[in-house]
N, C-alpha and C positions, 0 to 999 in steps of 0.2 A: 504494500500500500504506500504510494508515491506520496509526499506534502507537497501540496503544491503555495508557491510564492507569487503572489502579485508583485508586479515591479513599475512604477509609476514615476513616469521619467521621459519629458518633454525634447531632451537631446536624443537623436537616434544614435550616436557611436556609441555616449555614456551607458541608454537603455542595452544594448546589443552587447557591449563589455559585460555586465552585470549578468545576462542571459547566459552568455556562453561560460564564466563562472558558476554562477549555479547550476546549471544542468551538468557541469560536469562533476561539482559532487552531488548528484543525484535526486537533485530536485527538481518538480514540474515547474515551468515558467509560464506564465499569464501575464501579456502586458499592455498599458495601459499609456498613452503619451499625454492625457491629462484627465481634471478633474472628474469630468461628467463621464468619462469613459469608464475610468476608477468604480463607479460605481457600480455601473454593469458589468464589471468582471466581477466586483466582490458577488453580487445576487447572483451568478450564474455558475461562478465558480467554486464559491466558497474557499479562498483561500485560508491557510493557516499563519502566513505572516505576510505582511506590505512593507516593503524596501518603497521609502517614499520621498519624493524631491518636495521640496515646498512653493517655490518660485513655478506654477504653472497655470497654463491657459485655460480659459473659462470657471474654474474651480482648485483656488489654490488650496497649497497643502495643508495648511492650517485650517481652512475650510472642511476639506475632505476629510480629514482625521477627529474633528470635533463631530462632523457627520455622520461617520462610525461608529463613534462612542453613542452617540444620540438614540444608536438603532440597537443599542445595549447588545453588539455585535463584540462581547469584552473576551472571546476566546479567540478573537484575532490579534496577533501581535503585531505591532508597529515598531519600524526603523526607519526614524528620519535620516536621508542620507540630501547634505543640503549646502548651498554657498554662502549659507549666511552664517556666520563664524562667531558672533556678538553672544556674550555668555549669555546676555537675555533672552537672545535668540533658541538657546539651548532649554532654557528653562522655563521660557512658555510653550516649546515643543512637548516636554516632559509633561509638564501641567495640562495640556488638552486631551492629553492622553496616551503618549509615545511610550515605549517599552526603551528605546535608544535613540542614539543621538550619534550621526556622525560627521563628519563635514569634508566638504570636498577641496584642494582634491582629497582623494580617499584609494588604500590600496585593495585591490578587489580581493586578497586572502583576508586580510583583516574583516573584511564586508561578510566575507563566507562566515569569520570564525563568529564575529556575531550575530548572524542567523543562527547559527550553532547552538547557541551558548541558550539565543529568549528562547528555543521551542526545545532545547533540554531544559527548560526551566518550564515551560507549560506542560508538558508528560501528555497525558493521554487527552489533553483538547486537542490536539494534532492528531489523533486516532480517527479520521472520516474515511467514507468514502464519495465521491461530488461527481456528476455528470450533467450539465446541463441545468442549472438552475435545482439541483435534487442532491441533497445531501444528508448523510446517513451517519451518525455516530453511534459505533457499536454499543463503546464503553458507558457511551454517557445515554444509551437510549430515547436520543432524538432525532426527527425528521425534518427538515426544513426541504422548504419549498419555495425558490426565491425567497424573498421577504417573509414568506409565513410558517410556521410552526406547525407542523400537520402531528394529529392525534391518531396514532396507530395501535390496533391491539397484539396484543402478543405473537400471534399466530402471523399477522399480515408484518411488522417488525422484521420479524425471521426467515418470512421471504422474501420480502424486499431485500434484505442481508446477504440472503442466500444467492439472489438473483443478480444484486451488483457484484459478489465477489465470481461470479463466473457470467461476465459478459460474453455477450453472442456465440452463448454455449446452449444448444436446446438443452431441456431439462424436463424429463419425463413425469407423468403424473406420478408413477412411481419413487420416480426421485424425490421430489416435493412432498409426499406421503412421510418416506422416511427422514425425511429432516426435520418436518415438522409432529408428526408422531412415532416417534424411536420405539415405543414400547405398545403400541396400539395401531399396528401399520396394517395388520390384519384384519383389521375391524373396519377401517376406515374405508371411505367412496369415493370412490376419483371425483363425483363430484362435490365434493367437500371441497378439494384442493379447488374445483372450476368457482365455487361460491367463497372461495377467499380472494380468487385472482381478481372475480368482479369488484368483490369491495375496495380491495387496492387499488386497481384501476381506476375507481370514481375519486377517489383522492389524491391518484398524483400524475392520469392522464388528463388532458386539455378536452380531448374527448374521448370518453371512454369506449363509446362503439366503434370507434375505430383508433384504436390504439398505436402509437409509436414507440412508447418506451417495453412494456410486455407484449409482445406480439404471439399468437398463437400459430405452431406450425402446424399445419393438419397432418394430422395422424401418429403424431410423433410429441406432442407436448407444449411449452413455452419457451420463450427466449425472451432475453433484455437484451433490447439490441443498442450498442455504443459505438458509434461510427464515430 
């Protein structure tokens, strides 16, 4: 399970430096060349940290970060990465809400070691899994849906869980059976499993009779499809 990093950063060499650092020590990268962009990555992607410039177009940084916090989005960590060097500068970063504080220029190992450092210090808020606006935390058993909190029961949880960690893998009724009844798989009706996929469906497809994220293979089961 990849973290993935927003990086929000209105210079193209700086953002593209930054990128090709982190994804080589093995983070997903999302990114964003200013404010209002920022924010539709966060609703879609659900990152777990933002490398953030502050000096940017339509929505600066200081904006977008007090935005953040506003949307009590506090299991995102924030690194200002910025030109403005003024200790006040630092400490009204810190103050709206910043995890750190770096200034440019800036060496990109340094930049890695503290990403490193805030989401070893968050532990398992970094534990999702995100596609598309649809984000899954195991540990902490929540569902976000862009912007909203979606209310899952146990059963639809489990396979929604089950179904992101094996994208565009069909998955038989039988499979689904056994993961969500280990000790009652006997008993249970394929249509059981067909009457939880609907309910799921209506809560995290756009439209549920015709679905893009669980799609139905005839003859052969479901799949989550992640292109």
């Amino acid at each position: 399970m990849k973290r993935t990093i927003l990086v929000v950063e209105d210079d193209n060499m700086i953002r593209e430096l930054i990128r090709i650092y982190l994804k080589k020590a093995g983070y997903d990268v999302v990114e964003a060349k200013d404010g209002e962009e920022a924010k539709d990555a966060l609703l879609t992607h659900h990152p777990c940290l933002i490398v953030l410039d502050l000096m940017l177009p339509k929505l600066s940084g200081e904006e977008f970060c007090t935005w953040v916090r506003e949307q009590e989005r506090n299991e995102v960590a924030i690194i200002i990465l910025s030109a403005k060097t003024q200790i006040g500068d630092r400490i009204n970063g810190l103050n709206i809400g910043a995890d750190g504080y770096l200034t440019k220029p800036f060496d990109p190992d340094e930049l890695v070691a503290h990403v490193e450092a805030v989401l070893r210090r968050m532990g398992q808020f970094c534990e999702k899994m995100t596609y598309d606006g649809l984000c899954i935390k195991p540990r902490k058993g929540e569902v976000m849906l862009f912007d909203k909190q979606l209310n899952l029961t146990k059963h639809e949880f489990q396979l929604l869980s089950y179904f992101m960690e094996n994208p565009n893998i069909v998955l038989s009724r039988e499979d689904l059976i056994h993961k969500l009844y280990p000790y009652d798989e006997k008993t249970v009706l394929d249509r059981t499993i067909d009457a939880h996929i609907k309910k799921l469906r209506e809560k995290i497809e756009d439209n549920p009779s015709s679905p893009k994220r669980i799609c139905t293979v005839r003859g052969m089961g479901y799949k989550f499809v992640y292109e």
